[in-house]
N, C-alpha and C positions, 0 to 999 in steps of 0.2 A: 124485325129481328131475323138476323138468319138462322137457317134451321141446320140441324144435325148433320143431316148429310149432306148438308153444303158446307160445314168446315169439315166433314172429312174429307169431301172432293178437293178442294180447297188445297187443303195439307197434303192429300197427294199429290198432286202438280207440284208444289213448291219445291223451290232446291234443295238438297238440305244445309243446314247452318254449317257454317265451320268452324272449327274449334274442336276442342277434346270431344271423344265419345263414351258413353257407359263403360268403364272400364277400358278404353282404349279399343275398344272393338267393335266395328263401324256396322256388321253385319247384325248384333245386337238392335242398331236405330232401326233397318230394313226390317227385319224381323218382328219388331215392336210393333211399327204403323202397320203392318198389314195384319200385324192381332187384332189391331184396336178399330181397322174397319171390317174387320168380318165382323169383331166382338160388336160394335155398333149395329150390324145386319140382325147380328143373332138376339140382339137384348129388345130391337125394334120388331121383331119378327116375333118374342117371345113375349114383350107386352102388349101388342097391341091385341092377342089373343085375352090379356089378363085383364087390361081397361074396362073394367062393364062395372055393373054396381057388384060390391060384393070382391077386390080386388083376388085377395089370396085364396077362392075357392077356385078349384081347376076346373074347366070346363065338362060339362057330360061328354064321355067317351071320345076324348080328347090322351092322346098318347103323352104318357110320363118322358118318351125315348122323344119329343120330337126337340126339347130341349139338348136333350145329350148331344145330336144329329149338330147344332149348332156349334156346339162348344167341339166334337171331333174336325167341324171345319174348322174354326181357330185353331185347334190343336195340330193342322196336317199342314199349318203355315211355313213349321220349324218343323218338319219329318219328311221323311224320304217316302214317295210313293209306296212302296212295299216294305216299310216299316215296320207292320202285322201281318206279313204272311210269311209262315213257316214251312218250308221248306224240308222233303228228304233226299237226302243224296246216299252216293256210294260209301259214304263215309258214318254213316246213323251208328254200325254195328264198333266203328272203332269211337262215336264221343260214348257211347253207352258205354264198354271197356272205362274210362276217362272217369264218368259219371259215378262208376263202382270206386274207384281208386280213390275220387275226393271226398266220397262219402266216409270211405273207411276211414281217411288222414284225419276229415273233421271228429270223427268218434275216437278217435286218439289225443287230437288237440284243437279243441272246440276253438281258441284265440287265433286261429288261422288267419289272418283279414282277407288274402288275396288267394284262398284257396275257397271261400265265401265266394269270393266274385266270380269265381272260374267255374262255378258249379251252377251260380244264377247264370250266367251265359250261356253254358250249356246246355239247362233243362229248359230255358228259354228257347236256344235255337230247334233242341229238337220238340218243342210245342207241348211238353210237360208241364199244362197250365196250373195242377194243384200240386204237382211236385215245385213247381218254379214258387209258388207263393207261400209253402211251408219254408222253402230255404231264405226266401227273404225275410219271412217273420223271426226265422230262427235269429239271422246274423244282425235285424234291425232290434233285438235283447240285448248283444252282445256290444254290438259298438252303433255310434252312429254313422248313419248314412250320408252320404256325397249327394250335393244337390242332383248331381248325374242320374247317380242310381235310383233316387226318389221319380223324378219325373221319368223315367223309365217304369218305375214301376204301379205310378199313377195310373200314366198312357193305358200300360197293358189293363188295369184295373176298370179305366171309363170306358174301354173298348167290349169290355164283357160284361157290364150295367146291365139292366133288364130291366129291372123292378126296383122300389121305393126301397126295397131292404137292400138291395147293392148301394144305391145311390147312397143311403147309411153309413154303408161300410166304405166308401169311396168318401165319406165324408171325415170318418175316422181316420182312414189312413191319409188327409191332409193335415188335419191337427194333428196327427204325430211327425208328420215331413217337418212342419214350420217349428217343430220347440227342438228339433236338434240344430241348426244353425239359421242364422239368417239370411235366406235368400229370397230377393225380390220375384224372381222370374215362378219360383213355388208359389207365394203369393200371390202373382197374376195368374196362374192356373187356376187358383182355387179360385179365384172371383169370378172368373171366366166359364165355370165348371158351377158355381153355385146360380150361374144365371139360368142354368140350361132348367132349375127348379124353381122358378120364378112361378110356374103357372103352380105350384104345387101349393096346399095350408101351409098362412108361414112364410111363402118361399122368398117374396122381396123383401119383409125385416131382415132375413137371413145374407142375404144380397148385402144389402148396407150395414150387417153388422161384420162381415168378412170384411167391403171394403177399407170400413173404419178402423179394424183390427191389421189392418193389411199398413193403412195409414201409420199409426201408433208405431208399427214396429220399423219399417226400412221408409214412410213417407219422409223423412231428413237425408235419404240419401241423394246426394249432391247428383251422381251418375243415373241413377237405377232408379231413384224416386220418381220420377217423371211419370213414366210407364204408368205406374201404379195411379197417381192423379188422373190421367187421360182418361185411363177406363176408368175408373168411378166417373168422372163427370159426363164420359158417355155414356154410359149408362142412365145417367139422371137425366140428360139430354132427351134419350130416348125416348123413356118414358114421357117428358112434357110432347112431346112430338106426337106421340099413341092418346095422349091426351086430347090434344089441340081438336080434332073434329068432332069432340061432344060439348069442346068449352064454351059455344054458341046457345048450347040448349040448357044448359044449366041455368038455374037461380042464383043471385047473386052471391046467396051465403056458400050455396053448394063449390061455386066457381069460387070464390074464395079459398073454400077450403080445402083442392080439390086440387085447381089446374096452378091457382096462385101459390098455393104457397108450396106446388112442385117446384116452379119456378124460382122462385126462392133459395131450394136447394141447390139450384146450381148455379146460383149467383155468390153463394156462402162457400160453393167449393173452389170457384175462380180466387175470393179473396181469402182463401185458407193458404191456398197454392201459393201468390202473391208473396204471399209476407216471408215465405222461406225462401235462403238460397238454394235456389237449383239451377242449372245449368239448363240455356236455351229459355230462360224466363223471359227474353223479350220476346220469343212469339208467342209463350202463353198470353202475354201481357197485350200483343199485337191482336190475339185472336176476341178476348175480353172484350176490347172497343169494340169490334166487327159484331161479334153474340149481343151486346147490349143495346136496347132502345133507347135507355138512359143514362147521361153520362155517369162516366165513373166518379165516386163520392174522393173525397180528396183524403179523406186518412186511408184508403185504398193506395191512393197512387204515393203518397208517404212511407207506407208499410214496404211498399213495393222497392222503393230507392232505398231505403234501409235495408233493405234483403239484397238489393245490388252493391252496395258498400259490401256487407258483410259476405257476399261472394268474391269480391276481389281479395280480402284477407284469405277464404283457403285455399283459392284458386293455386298457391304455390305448391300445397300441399297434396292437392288432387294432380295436381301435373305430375310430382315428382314418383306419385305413385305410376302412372300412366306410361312414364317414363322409364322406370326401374323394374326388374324381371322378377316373378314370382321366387319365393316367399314375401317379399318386400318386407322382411320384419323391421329393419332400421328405419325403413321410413313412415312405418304404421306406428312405431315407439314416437317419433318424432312428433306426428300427427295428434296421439295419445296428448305427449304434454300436452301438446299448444289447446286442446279442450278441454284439457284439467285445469288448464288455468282460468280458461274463459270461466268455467264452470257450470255449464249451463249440464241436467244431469242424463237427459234423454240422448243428447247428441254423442256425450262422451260413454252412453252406453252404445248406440249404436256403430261408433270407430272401433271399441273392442271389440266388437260384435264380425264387423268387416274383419280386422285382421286376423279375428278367430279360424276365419272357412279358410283362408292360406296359411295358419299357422295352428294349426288344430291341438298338434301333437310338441309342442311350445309349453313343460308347466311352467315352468317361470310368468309363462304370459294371463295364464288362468289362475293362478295366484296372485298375482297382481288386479284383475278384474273382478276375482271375487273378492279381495279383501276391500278395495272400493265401496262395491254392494255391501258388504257384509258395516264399513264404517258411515257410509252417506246414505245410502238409499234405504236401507234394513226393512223391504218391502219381502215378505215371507217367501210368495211364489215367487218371484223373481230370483233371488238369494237364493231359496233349494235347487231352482232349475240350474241354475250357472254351476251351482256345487257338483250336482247327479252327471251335467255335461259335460264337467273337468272329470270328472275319477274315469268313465267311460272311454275319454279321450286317452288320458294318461294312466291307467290305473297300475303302472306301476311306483310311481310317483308317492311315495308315502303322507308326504306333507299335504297333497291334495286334499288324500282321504283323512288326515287328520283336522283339516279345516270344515271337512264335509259334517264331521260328528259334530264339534263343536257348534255351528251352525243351526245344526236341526236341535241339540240341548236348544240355543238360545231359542226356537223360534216355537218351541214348547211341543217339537211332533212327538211321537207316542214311544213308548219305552221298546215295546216288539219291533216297529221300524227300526228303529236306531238300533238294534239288537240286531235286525239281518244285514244293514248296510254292515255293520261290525264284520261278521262274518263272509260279505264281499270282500271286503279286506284283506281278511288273511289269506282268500284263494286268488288274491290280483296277482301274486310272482313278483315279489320286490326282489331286486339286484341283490340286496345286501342283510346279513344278518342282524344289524343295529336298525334296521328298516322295522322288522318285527317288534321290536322291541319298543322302539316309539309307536306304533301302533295299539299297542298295549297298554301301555302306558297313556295312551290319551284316553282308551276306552275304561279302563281301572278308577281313571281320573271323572270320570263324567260319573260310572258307578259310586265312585264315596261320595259324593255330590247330592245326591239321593236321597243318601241314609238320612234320618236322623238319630243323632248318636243321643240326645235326650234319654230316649226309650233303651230298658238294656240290651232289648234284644227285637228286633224286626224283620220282616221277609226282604227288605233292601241291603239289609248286614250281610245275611247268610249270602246272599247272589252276590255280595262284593266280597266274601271269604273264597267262594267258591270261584269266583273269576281270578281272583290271586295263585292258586292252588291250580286251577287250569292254565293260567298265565306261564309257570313255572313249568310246567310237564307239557307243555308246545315248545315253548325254548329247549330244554332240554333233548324232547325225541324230534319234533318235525324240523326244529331250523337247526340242531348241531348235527342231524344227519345229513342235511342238505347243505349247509355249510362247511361244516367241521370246525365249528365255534359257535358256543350260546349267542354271541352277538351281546351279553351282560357279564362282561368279567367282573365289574363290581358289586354286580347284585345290587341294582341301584332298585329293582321290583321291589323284593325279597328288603331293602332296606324302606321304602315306602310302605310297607305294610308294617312292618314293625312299628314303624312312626304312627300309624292311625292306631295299631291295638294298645300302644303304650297311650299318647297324648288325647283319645278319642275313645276307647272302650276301656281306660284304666286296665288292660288287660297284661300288666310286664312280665306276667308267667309264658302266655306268647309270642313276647317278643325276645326273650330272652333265649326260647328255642330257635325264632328264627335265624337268630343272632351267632348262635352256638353252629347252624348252619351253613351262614357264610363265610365263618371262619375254618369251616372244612371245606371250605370250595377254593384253598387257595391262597387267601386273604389276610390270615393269622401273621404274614411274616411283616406288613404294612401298619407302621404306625399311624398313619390318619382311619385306619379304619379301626383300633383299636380304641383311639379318639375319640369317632365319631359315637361306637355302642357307647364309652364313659362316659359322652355328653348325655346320651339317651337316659343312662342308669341315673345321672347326678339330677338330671329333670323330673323325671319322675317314679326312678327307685330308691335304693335306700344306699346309705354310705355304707353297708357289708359288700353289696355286691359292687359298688363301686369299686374298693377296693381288692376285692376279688378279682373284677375284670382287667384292673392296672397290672397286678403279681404277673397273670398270665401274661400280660403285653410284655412287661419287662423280659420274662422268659422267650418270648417265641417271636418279639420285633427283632427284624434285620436290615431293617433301611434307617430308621431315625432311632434306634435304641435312646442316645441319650436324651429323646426330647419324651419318651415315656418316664424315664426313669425323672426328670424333672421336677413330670407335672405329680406321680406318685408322693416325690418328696414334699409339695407343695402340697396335698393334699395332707397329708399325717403332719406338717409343720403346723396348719391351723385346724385341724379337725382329730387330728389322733391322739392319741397317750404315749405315753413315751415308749411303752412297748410295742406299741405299732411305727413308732419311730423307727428304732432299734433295727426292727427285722427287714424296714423300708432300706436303713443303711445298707445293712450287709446283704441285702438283695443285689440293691441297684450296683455297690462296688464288686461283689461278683460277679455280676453278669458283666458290669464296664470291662473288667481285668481279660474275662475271656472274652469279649470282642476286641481288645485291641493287639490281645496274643495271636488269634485269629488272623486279623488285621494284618501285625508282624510277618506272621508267616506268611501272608500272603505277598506280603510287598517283598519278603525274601526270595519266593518261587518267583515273579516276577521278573524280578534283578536277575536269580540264576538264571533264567529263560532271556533274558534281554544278554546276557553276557555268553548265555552258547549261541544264541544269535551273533554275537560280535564276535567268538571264536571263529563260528563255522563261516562268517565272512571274512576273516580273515584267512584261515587254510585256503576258501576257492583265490583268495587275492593271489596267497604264496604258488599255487597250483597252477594261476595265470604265467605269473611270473617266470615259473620252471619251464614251464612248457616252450614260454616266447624265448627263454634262452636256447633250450635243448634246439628248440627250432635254426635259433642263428648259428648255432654251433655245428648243427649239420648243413648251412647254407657255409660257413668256410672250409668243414670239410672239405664239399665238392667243388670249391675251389680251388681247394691244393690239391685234389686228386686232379681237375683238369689242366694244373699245370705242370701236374708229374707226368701227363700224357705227352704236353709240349716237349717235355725234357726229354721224354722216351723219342719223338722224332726227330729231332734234333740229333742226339748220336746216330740216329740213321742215316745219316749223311744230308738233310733237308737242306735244299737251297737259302742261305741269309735273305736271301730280297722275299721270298715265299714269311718270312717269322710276321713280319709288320702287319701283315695280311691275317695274320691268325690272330694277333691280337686285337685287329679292329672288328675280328669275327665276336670276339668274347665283346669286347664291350659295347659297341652300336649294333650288331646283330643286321647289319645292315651293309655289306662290301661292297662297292662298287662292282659295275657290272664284269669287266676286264679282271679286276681278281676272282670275282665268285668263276667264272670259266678256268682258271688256273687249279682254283682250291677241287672244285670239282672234278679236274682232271686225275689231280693227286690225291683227291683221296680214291679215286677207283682206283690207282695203282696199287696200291697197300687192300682193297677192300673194305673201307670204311662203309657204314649206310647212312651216315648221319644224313639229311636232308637240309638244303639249303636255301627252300623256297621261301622267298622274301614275302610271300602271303600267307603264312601260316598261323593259325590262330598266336600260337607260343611267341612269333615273333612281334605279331600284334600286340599283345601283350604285354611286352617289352618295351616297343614302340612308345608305347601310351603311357608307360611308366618314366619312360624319359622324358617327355613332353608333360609330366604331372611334377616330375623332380624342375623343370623348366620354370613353371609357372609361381609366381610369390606364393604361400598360403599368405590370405586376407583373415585378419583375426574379428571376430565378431564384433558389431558395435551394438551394446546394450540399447544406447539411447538410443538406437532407429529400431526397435522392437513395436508399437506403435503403428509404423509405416511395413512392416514385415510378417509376413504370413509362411508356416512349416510346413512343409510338403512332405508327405510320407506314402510307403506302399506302393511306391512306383518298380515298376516294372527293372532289374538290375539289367535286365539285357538293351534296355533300351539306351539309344547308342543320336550323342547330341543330346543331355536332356534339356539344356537351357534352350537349344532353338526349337523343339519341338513343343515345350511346355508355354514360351513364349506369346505365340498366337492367342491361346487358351482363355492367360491373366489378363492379356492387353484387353480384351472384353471388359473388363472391370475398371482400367486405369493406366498411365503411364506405367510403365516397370521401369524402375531405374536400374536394377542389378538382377540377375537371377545367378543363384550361385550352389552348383549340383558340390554333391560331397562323395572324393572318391577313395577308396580304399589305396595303400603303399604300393601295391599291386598296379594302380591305377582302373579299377575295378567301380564301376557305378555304385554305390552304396544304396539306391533307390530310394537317398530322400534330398531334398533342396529347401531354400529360403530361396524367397522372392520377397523382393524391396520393392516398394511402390515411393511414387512420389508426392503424393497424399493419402492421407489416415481412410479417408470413406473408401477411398480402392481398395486397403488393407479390408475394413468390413466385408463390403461386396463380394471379393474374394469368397470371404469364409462360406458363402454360398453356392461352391465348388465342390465342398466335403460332398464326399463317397462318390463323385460322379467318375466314370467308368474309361480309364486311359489303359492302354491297350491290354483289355480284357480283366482290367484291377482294377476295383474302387480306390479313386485318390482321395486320401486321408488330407483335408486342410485343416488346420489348425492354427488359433494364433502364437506367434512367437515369444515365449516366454522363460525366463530364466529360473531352471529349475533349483538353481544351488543355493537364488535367492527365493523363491516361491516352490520347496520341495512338495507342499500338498496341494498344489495346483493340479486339478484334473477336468478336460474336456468331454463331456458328455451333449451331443447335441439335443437328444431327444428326456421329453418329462419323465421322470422315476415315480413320481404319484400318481392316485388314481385318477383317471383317463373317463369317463363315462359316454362320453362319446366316442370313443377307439375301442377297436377290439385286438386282441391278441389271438394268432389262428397259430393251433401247432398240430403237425403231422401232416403237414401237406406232402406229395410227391416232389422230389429235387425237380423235374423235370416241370412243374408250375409254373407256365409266367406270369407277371404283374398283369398283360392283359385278359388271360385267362380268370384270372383271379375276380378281377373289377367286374368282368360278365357275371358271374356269380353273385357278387356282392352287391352289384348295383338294383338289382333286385329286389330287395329291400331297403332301398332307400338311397339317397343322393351320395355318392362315395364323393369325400373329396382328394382323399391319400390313399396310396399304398405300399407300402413298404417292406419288400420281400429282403429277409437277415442274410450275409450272407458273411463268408468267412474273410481273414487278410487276401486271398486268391481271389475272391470273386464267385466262389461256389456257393450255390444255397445251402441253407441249414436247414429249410423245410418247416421255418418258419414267418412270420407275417405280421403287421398291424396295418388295420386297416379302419381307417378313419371316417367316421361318417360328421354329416350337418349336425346332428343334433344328439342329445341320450337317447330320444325316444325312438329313432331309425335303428339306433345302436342295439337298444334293447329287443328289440323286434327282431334282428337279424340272428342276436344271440338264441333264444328260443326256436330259430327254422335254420340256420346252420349249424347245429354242435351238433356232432355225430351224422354230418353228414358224411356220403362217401364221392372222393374225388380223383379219379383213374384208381382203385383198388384202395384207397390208402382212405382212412376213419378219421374226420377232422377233427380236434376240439376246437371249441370257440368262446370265449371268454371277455367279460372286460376288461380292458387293459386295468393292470394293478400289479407292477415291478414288484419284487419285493427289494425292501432295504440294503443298497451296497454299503457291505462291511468294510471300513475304512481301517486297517491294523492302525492301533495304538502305539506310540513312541514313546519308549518306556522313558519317562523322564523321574528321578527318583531325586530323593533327599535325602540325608543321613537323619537318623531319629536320635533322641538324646542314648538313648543306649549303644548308639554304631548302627543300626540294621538299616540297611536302604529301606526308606518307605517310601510311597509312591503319592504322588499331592495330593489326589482323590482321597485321604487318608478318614476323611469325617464326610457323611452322605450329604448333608445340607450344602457343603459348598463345592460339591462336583458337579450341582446340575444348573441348569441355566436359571436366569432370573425369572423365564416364563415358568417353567416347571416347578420352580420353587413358590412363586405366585400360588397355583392350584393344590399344589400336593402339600406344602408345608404342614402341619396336625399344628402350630399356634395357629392357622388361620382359622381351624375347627375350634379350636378352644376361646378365640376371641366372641368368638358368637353365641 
């Protein structure tokens, strides 16, 4: 049998295999083997001290550090020589300066991440060993740790060991490295690290209960699982190896149970390996033959081929990752199905698991992973850990933390935990004021849950009256001051609790106040909510107050009047007397009468408002009109005054052949060379100054007007709208616009026509159509808007006829909310876009930015700037608002346009009496079929 350190000699010589590497990164394999032959030296070196009878007692005055000593040589495989020595330079007095400043930012805003890291590097570099490990404990509370930071902070942690209570605590801080994300290469530390305690009580169960936990969690990974297998079996290796020169002197039971069935263990790890796909499995598979005396049993080499099939299935999936650049979420989704189908439950946690550490700050993706666990696996710790590592990761993420509570109810944790997770909650900084509010409402909800309403009165009642009543005065002061909206316009709490005191404490004296409440919050003029209290009253109050609460609706509804006054009559037809009849009539046709007077008059100020609109377009129409004459009228004026001048030379005795010449002066503006020398002689005789230079702007002018009076006008063809793109905001001095614009489109497609539009003047008007010769070049085009021709954003537009589509409006960018975009306002004009993205990138991967600017081209000192994700978004919003950028105080915000007001065209109808009414006339049938869907009060009454 060959021994240990001849398959690692072995495997170092070898070449290495070719094909994919652990995550694409080839210095990973390098790095690996030469762990796993120190780690070999060091486990060989550390039991053959331990082999005696008696394994797990440490030797007398035998050093705890000589293991460590082992595990620092593994550890300096992957470190730079002077990776622990600290350094002072010229520079101590300015990180100290540094040190003070990120201290104070963190006592200002603890959720810093990268003001965290800047502070561990610095107490680091200047060799602040107990300041450096308070700030990590701090920020390792706050968020979780990057595999980076952890094994950084390990390193520093083994290198200052001492004693059995370090080793403890270096023990702690690996269990808490491995439950923030899953990383193989932590995992290899720890095993590596728990070897160096081998001679210790305990120390080798502790050994194979790391590797085996190390197995369970990343031993399925196709890349990085490897690693992990190697050292465990060398390790097991080892040990028979420290073994082998007492196996001779032992008794057969002893040697049985002893050296044999060491042996064994690492016969059971070769066919553990085996049966899973992992990558490079024919040389585990090669090495097997070579390590065994006996051949391999044949459901061995079975398992084996079936692990090789089922590696050519993900084999596409692992490439496509290897091949595609971080984040790789599309292809980790991808990945996801295709093991959700399979369904096997370990593997498909372990793919979440991977795409978690590049996709951290993803909720969509830890929502989806925990609802998984939370329906297939419902394994307690499991389920809470993915919960506690989603809110941590995302917590601004409402829905997270909402899944978080429900989770820990179902999994029966204790009423005070779920009580402080609560209160994480509210200080996570959600984006949005409806955020709070579903927070509350899942925690109100878990509270009634509790009670039992059997009993009349309980210490779980009073904590859910009191959580209601606190529920309501946090909406109130913390989120409408921070807002400036409860985030509950309908009092959907405040309606919720009414529903439990009424249907669950028989308590309608409660509910009827709360009720009376939200009808002074605004709500009283809404018939579904007038509605919903009279479903309440008819369930479980009496028909006084029934009635009572109708009277009022009739009086004080202004959206659906006629649908309360209905259900009023509908109630007194079968349940009243006739003198409840009676007053229901002349209620409801009272208040009918003055809503439709109301109404009237409304749809009359309308019409007068629509008709002084059509006046006052009409006077600017007449005012055009005056003016374009007054205008022609003084354009023949001074044509007859310039020909009263002719007339005036003329009696001066002017030479005849000289007259022809002044007339071609007036009209072509353009004389031949031999008269302009004449005209110019004579008019210095007289002293005229007129000027007669054939290059003058004015004459230019003119020029262009003849040669525009020359040209056909081309009248529009509708049907090539389609193939045609509007060009606006161009530059009026620019001079050619068709061959200059020309170059530009042909990027996009043939142009068949470009056709600039000029003023009577013959004056560039500054916009064009361009005709393409197919429709996708018309597309592509539009992919031109706002880009910048001589020093203007050119406006492209598709071509479309506004006389036929008058509320046709082009808007390129989204009007709703944005959660990934932010909106920056108050920058300095003087800002550029790359100025900007230096700033922003900062916090996370910019993909846009888009600085507003006017029809000219000037900023407005405003911006959106567009990240990957919400959660960059968010992050950025909390470390840029109020920041300062050359003198000027930013805000920053998430995008959220508000609603462009689209003016109404008054379209009216004559009422039976004459009065223009306007068709919106009855609220039911002005609003869409969605809106009518939710809001209608029969959809409340049907239920």
């Amino acid at each position: 049998m060959a021994t240990a350190a001849a398959a690692s000699t072995s495997e170092a010589e070898a070449e290495p295999k070719a094909g994919p590497t652990a995550e694409g990164e080839e210095d990973d394999v390098k790095t690996a083997r030469t762990r796993r032959k120190v780690l070999s030296r060091a486990v060989a070196a550390a039991t053959y001290k331990a082999v005696e009878p008696g394994w797990d007692q440490p030797e007398e005055g035998a050093s705890e550090s000589d293991g460590d000593e082992e595990y620092a040589m593994a550890s300096s495989a992957e470190s730079s020589p002077g990776e622990y020595e600290w350094e002072y330079d010229e520079e101590e007095e300015k990180n100290q300066l540094e040190i003070e400043r990120l201290e104070e930012q963190l006592s200002i805003n603890v959720y810093d991440y990268n003001c965290h890291v800047d502070l561990i590097r610095l107490l680091r570099l200047e060799g602040e060993l107990t300041k450096v490990r308070m700030a990590r404990q701090k920020m390792s509370e706050i968020f979780p740790l990057t595999e980076e930071l952890w094994l950084e902070w390990l390193h520093d942690e083994v290198s200052m060991a001492l004693d059995g209570l370090d080793r403890e605590h270096v023990y702690d801080l690996f269990e808490k490295a491995v439950k923030d994300y899953i990383c193989p290469n932590i995992w290899l530390e720890y095993g590596q690290y728990s070897v160096g305690g081998i001679g210790q009580k305990g120390g080798l169960e502790k050994v194979r209960s790391v590797f085996e936990r190390a197995l369970s969690s990343v031993g399925l990974h196709m890349t990085k699982g490897l690693a992990i297998w190697e050292a465990y079996r060398e390790f097991e290796s080892a040990i028979v190896e420290a073994a082998r020169p007492i196996a001779g002197f032992l008794s057969p039971f002893d040697r049985e149970q002893t050296f044999d069935s060491q042996l064994e263990k690492v016969h059971s790890l070769f066919r553990r390996q085996l049966a899973i796909p992992l990558y490079d499995m024919e040389a585990t598979f090669a090495e097997y033959e070579e390590w065994s005396e006996d051949p391999i049993p044949e459901s061995v080499i079975q398992n084996y081929n079936k692990a090789l099939q089922q590696l050519e299935r993900y084999k596409p999936y692992e490439e496509a990752l290897l091949q595609a650049e971080a984040p790789r979420l599309a292809e980790y989704q991808a990945y996801i199905d295709f093991e959700m189908k399979i369904g096997d439950p370990a593997r498909v946690q372990l793919i979440f698991e991977r795409a978690l550490v590049e996709n951290c700050l993803v909720p969509d993706l830890w929502i989806r992973y925990s609802q998984y666990l939370d329906r297939q696996l419902k394994v307690k710790d499991l389920v809470l850990s993915v919960h506690n590592r989603a809110v941590r990761n995302c917590p601004w993420t409402v829905a997270l933390w909402s899944r978080y509570l429900l989770a820990m109810e179902r999994h029966g944790v204790d009423h005070r935990v779920i009580s402080v997770t609560f209160e994480k909650a509210l200080s996570a900084g959600f984006i949005q004021a409806t955020d709070y509010v579903e927070i509350w409402q899942a925690y109100l909800d878990y509270l009634r849950r509790r009670v039992d309403f059997k009993q009349d009165s309980s210490k779980e009642l009073e904590e859910l009256r009191s959580a209601f009543s606190r529920a309501l005065e946090y909406l109130k002061q913390e989120v409408e001051e921070r807002f400036n909206e409860s985030g509950d316009p309908s009092c959907m709490i405040m309606q919720n609790w009414a529903r439990i005191e009424a249907r669950l404490c028989n308590n309608m004296q409660k509910a009827r106040e709360l009720w009376d409440s939200i009808m002074t919050k605004g709500n009283a003029k809404y018939a579904n909510m007038w509605l919903e209290y009279y479903n309440l009253e008819r369930a479980h109050g009496d028909t006084q107050h029934c009635r009572k609460a109708l009277h009022r609706a009739v009086q004080c509804t202004s959206d659906y009047p006629e649908h309360v006054c209905e259900v009023l009559l509908t109630m007194e037809r079968t349940e009243g007397t006739l003198e409840d009849w009676d007053i229901a009539v002349q209620k409801t046709e009272t208040r009918l009468a003055r809503v439709n007077e109301q109404r009237i008059k409304a749809a009359e100020k309308e019409a007068a408002l629509a008709q002084q609109e059509e006046e006052k377009a009409e006077q600017r129409k007449r005012a055009r009109a005056e003016k374009k004459a007054l205008k022609k009228k003084k354009k023949t004026r001074g044509a007859d005054k310039r020909k009263a001048e002719e007339d005036d030379e003329k009696e001066w005795g002017d030479d005849e052949e000289e007259q022809p010449s002044k007339r071609r002066k007036v009209e072509n503006s353009t004389p031949p060379a031999g008269e302009a020398q004449d005209l110019e002689a004579e008019t210095g005789l007289f002293g005229k100054s007129a000027p007669l230079d054939v290059d003058a702007p004015s004459k230019q002018k003119e020029r262009a007007a003849a040669l525009k009076r020359d040209v056909p006008k081309v009248p529009h063809d509708s049907s090539k709208d389609s193939i045609t793109v509007f060009v606006s905001n161009l530059p009026y001095s620019m001079g050619e616009p068709d061959v200059k614009l020309r170059p530009l489109f042909e990027a996009c497609g043939e142009v068949a026509d470009i056709r600039p539009i000029f003023s009577n003047r013959g004056d560039f008007r500054g916009y064009c159509y361009v005709e393409f010769k197919e429709e996708k070049s018309a597309l592509q085009a539009l992919q031109l808007d706002r880009k910048t021709v001589e020093g203007r954003p050119m406006f492209v537009s598709p071509c479309v006829d506004k006389s036929k589509n008058p509320d046709f409006k082009v808007f390129r960018y989204s009007t709703a909310l944005e959660k990934h975009k932010l909106f920056v306002s108050g920058l300095p004009f003087s800002c550029t876009k790359e100025e900007l993205e230096e700033i922003c990138k900062a916090h996370g991967t910019v993909k846009d930015i888009r600085l507003v600017t006017n029809r000219a081209g000037k900023p407005k000192g405003l911006a959106y700037v567009e990240y990957e994700n919400e959660s960059q978004a968010s992050q950025a919003v909390l470390k840029m608002d109020g920041m300062t950028i050359k003198d000027n105080v930013i805000k920053v915000a998430i995008s959220n346009p508000p609603q462009r007001k689209v003016p109404e065209k008054p379209e009216a109808r004559k009422a039976p009496g004459g009065a223009m009414v306007p068709r919106q006339i009855y609220g039911a049938k002005s609003r869409t079929a969605g809106k009518e869907k939710h809001e209608s009060p029969f959809a409340l009454l049907a239920c």
